[in-house]
C-alpha positions in Angstrom: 0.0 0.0 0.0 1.4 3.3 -0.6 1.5 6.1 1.7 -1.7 8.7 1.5 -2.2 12.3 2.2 -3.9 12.0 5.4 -3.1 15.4 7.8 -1.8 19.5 6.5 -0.2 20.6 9.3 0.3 24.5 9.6 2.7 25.7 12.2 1.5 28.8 13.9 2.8 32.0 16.4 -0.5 32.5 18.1 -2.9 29.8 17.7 -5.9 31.8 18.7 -5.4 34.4 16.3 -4.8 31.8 13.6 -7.1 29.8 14.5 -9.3 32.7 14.6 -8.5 33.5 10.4 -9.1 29.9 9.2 -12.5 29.8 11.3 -14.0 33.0 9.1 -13.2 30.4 6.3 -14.9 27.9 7.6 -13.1 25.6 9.3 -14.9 24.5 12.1 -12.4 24.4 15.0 -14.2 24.7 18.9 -13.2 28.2 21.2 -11.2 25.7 23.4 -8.8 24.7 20.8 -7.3 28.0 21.3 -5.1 27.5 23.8 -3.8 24.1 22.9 -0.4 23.5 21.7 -1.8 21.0 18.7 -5.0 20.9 17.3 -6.4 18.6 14.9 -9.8 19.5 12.6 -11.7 16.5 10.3 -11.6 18.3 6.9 -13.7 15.2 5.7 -12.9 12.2 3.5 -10.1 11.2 5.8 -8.1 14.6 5.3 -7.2 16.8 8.7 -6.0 20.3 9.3 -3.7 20.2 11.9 -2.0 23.4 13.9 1.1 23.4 16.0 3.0 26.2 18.1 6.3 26.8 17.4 6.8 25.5 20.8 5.6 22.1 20.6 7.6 21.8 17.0 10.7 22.8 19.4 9.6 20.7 21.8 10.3 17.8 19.7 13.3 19.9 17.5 15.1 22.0 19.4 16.4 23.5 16.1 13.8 24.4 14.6 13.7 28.0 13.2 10.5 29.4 11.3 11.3 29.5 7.5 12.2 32.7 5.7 11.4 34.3 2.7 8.5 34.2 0.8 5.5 31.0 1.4 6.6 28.0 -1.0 3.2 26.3 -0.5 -0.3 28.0 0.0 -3.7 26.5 0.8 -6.7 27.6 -1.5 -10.5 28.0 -0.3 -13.2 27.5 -2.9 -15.6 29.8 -3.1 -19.4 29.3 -4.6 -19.0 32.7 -6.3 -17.0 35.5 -7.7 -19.0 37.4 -5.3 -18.3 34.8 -2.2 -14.5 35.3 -3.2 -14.8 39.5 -3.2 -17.1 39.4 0.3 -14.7 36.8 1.8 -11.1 38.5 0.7 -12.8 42.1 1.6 -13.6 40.8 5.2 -10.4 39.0 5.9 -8.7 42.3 4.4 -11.1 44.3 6.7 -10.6 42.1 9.9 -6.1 43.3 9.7 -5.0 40.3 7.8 -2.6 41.1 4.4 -3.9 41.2 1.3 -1.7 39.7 -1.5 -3.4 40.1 -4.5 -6.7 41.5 -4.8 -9.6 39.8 -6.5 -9.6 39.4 -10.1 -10.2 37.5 -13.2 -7.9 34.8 -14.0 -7.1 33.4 -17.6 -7.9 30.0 -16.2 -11.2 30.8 -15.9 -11.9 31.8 -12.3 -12.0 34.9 -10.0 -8.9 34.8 -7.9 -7.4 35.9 -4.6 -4.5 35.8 -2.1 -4.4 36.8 1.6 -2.2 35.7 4.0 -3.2 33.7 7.5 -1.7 35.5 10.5 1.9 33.8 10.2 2.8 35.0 7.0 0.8 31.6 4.7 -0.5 32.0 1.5 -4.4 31.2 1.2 -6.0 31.6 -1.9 -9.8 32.4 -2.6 -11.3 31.3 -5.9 -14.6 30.7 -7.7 -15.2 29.8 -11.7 -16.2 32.6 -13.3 -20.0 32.5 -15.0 -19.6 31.1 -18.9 -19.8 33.5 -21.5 
């Protein structure tokens, strides 16, 4: 059997406050989770979310630095709408978190976004645009 994608694991300053970005997208993680050093959330399908503090990654890997530079990996959000993808980056935008690249129409076919979560991640926004 090969291996499988089963966990995403995000490694995070302030888990609240991330936790807090990634609920106003939907992910359904409960007010206790933040103040836990590791928390997991059932994404469905056998797929989890997981969140760690730097301290519990040093707590295994004393080494560990956070990376720098730019994010090489991002997590995208699909919207139901080009609408759903303005309202959503708009309130993220509104609520303090960065704005990469505001919404617009892709070649590929779909309205497009970037914001990044509280510790600097890439999270993409997109919905297909309506046939012509």
């Amino acid at each position: 059997m090969a291996p499988r994608l089963s966990v995403v694991e995000l490694v995070v300053a302030d888990m609240a406050t991330t936790l807090a970005f990634y609920r106003r997208l939907g992910i359904d993680a409960p007010p206790e989770a933040d103040d836990q050093p590791h928390v997991e959330v059932d994404l469905g399908g056998g797929l989890r979310l997981a969140f760690d503090t730097e301290a519990t990654i040093r707590s295994f890997d004393p080494s560990w630095t956070p990376p720098t530079g730019g994010p090489r990996s991002a997590l995208a959000f699909a919207c139901d709408s080009p609408a759903e993808v303005d309202a959503t980056y708009a309130a993220l935008v509104d609520a303090g978190h960065h704005g990469e690249l505001k919404p617009w129409d892709a070649f590929w076919g779909q309205r497009y976004a970037t914001v990044h979560d509280p510790d600097g991640g890439s999270v993409d926004l997109f919905a297909p645009l309506p046939s012509e």
